[in-house]
N, CA, C and O of each residue as an XYZ file, in Angstrom:
336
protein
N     -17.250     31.427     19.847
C     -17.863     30.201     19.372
C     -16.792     29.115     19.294
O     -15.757     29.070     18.629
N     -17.375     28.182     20.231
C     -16.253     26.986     19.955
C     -16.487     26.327     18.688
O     -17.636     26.377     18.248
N     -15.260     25.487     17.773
C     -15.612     24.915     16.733
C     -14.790     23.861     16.554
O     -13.585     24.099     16.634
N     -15.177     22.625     16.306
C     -14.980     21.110     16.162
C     -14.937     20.610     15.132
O     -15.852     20.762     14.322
N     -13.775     19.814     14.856
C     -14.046     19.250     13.181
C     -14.208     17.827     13.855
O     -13.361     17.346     14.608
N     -15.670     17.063     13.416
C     -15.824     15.489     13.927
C     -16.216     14.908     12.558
O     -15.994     15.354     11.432
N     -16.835     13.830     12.939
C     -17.890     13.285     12.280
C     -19.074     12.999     12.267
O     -19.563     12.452     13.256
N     -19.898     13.310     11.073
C     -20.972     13.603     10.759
C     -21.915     12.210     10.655
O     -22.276     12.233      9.479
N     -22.265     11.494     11.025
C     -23.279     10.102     10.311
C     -24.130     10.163      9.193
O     -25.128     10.786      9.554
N     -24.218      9.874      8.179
C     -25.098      9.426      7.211
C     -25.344      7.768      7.178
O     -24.935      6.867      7.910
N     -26.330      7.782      5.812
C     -26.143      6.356      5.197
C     -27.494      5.674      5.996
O     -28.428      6.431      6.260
N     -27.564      4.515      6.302
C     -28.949      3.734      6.249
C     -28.116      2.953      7.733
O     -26.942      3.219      7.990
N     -28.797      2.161      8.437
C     -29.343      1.138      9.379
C     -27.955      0.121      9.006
O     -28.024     -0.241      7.832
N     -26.708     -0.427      9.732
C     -25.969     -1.158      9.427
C     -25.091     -0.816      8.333
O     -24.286     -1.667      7.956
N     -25.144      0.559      7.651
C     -24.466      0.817      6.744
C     -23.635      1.919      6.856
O     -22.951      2.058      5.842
N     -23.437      2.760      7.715
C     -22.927      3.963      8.193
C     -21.837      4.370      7.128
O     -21.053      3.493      6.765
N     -21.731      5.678      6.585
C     -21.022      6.210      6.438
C     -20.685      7.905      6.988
O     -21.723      8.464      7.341
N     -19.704      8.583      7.081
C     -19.631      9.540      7.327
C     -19.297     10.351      6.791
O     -18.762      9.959      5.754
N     -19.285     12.238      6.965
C     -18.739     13.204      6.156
C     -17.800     14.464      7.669
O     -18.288     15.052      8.635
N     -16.733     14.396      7.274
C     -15.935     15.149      8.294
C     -16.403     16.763      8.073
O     -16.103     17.458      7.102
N     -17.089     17.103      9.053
C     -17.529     18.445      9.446
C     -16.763     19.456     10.116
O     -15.984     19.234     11.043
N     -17.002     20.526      9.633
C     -16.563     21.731     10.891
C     -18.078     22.056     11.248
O     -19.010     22.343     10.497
N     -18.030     21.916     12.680
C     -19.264     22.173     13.250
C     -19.102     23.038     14.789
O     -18.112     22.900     15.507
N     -20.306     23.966     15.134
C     -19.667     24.510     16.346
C     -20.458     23.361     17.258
O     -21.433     22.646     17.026
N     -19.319     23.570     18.742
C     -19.643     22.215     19.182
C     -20.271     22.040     20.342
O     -19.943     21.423     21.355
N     -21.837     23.066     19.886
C     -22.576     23.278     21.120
C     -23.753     22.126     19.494
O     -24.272     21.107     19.949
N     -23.996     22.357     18.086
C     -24.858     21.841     17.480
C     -24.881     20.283     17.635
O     -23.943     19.781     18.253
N     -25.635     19.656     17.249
C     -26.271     17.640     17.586
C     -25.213     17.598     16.877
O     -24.606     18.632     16.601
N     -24.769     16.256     16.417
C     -23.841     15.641     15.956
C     -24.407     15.474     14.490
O     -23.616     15.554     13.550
N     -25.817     15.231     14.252
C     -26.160     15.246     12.581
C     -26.476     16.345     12.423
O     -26.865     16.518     11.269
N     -26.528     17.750     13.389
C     -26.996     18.749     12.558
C     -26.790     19.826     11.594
O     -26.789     19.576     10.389
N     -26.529     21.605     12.274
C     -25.849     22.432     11.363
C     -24.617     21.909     11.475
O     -24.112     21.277     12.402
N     -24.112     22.296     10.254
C     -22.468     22.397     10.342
C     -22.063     23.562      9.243
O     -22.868     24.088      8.474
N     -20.766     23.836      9.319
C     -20.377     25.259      8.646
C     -19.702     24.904      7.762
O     -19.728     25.876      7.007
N     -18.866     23.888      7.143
C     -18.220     23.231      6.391
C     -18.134     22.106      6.057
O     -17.954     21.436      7.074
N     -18.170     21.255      4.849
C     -18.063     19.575      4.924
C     -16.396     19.765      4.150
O     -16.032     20.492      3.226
N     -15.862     19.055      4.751
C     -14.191     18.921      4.309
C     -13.631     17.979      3.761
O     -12.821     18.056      2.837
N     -14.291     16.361      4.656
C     -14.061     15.113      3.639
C     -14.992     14.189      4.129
O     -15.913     14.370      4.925
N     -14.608     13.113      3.514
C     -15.807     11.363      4.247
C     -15.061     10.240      4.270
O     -14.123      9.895      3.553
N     -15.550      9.754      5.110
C     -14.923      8.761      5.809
C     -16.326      7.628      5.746
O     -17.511      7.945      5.850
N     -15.662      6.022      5.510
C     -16.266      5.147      5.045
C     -15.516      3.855      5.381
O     -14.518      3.331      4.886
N     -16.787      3.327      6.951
C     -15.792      2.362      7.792
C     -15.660      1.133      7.004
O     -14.730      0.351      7.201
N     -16.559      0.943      6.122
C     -16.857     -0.227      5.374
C     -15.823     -0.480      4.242
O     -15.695     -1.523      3.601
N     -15.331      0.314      4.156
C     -14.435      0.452      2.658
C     -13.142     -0.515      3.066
O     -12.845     -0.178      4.212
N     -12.393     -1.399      2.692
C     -11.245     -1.612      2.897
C     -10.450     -0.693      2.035
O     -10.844     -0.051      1.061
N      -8.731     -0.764      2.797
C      -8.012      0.047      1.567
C      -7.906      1.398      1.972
O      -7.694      1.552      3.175
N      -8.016      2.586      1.160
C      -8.152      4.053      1.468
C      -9.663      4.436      1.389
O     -10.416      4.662      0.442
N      -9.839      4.421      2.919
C     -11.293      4.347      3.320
C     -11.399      6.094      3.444
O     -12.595      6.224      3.706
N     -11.052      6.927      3.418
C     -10.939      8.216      3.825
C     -10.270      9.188      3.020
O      -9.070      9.116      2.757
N     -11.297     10.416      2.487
C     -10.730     11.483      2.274
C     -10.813     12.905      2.743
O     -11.857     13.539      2.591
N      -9.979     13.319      3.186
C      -9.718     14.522      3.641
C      -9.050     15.970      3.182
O      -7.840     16.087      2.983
N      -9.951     17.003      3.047
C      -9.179     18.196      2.402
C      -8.313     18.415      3.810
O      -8.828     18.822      4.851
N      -6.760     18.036      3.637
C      -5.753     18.767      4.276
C      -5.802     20.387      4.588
O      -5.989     20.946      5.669
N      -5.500     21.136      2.859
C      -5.609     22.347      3.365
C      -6.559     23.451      4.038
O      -6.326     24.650      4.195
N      -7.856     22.601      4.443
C      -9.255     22.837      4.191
C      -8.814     22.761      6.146
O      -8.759     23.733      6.900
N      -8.586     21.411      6.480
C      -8.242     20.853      7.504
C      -7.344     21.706      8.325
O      -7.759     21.843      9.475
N      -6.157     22.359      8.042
C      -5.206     23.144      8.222
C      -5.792     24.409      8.614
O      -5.538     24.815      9.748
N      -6.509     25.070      7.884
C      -6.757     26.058      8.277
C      -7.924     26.162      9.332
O      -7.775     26.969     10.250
N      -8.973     25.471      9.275
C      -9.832     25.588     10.493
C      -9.040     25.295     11.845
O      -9.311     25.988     12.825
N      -8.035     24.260     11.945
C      -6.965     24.313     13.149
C      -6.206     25.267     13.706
O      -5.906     25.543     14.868
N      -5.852     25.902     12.228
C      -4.994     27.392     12.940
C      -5.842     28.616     13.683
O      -5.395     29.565     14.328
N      -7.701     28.149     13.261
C      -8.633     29.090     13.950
C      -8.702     29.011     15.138
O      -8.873     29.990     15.865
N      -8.561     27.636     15.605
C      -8.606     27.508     16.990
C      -9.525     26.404     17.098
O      -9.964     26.172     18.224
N      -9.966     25.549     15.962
C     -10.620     24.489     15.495
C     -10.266     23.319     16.393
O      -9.085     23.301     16.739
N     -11.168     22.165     16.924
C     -10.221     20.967     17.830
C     -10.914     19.953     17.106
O     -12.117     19.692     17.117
N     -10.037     19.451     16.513
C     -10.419     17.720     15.702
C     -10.925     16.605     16.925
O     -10.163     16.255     17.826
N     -11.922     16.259     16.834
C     -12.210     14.753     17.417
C     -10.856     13.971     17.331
O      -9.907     14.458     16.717
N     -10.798     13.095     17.780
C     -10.090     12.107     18.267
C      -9.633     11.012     16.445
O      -8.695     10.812     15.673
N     -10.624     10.761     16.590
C     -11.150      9.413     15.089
C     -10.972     10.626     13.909
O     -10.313     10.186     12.967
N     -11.377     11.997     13.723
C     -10.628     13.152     12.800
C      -9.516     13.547     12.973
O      -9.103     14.157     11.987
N      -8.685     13.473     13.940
C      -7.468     13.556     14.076
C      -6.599     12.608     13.437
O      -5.613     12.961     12.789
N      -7.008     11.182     13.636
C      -6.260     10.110     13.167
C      -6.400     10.202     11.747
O      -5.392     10.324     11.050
N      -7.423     10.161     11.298
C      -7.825     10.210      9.646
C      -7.026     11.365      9.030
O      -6.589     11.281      7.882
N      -6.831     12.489      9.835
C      -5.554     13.916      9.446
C      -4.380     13.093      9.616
O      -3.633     14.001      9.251
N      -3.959     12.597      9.744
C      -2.664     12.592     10.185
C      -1.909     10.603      9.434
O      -0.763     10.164      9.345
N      -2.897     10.166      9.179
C      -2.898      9.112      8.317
C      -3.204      9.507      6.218
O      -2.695      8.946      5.248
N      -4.140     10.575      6.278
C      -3.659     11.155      4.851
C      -2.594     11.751      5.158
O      -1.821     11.559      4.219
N      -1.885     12.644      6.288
C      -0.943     13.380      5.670
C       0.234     12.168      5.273
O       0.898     12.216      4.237
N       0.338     11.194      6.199
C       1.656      9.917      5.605
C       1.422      9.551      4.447
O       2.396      9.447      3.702
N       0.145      9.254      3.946
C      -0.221      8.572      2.418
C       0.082     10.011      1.696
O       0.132      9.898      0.471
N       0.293     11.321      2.181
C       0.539     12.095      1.124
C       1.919     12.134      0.609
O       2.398     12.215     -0.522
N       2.395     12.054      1.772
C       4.479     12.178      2.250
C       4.782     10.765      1.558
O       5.855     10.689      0.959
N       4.031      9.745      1.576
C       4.660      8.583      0.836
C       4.600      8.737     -0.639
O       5.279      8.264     -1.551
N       3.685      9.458     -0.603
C       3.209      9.364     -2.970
C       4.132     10.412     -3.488
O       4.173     10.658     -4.693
């Protein structure tokens, strides 16, 4: 089973928000998923995004492949973590 950590869509018409999924990556993009890990919120200025790292970490070492836009959001908490 292949498995993908992306993003999930919620929220209303012009208002989008999201929740970062582990999902296998044959399911729709809103559908099952096997884990919710963090959310992401384009609207937010500031620290628009949270992400469980260790949550994150380990579905990668499964053999997990982050989207592109979940990759960046990994790797932008881990600097805001290394800076605090």
């Amino acid at each position: 089973m292949a498995v993908s950590i992306r993003l999930r869509r919620e929220g209303s018409l012009n208002n989008p928000y999201y929740r970062v999924v582990v999902a296998d990556s044959r399911s729709p993009r809103d559908g099952k998923f096997i884990e919710q890990i963090g959310v992401y919120d384009p609207k937010k200025t500031g620290e628009n995004a949270s992400v469980d790292l260790d949550r994150a970490q380990y579905w990668i070492e499964r053999g997990a492949q982050p989207s592109d836009t979940v990759r960046s959001l990994i790797k932008k908490q881990k600097k805001a973590a290394a800076a605090a």
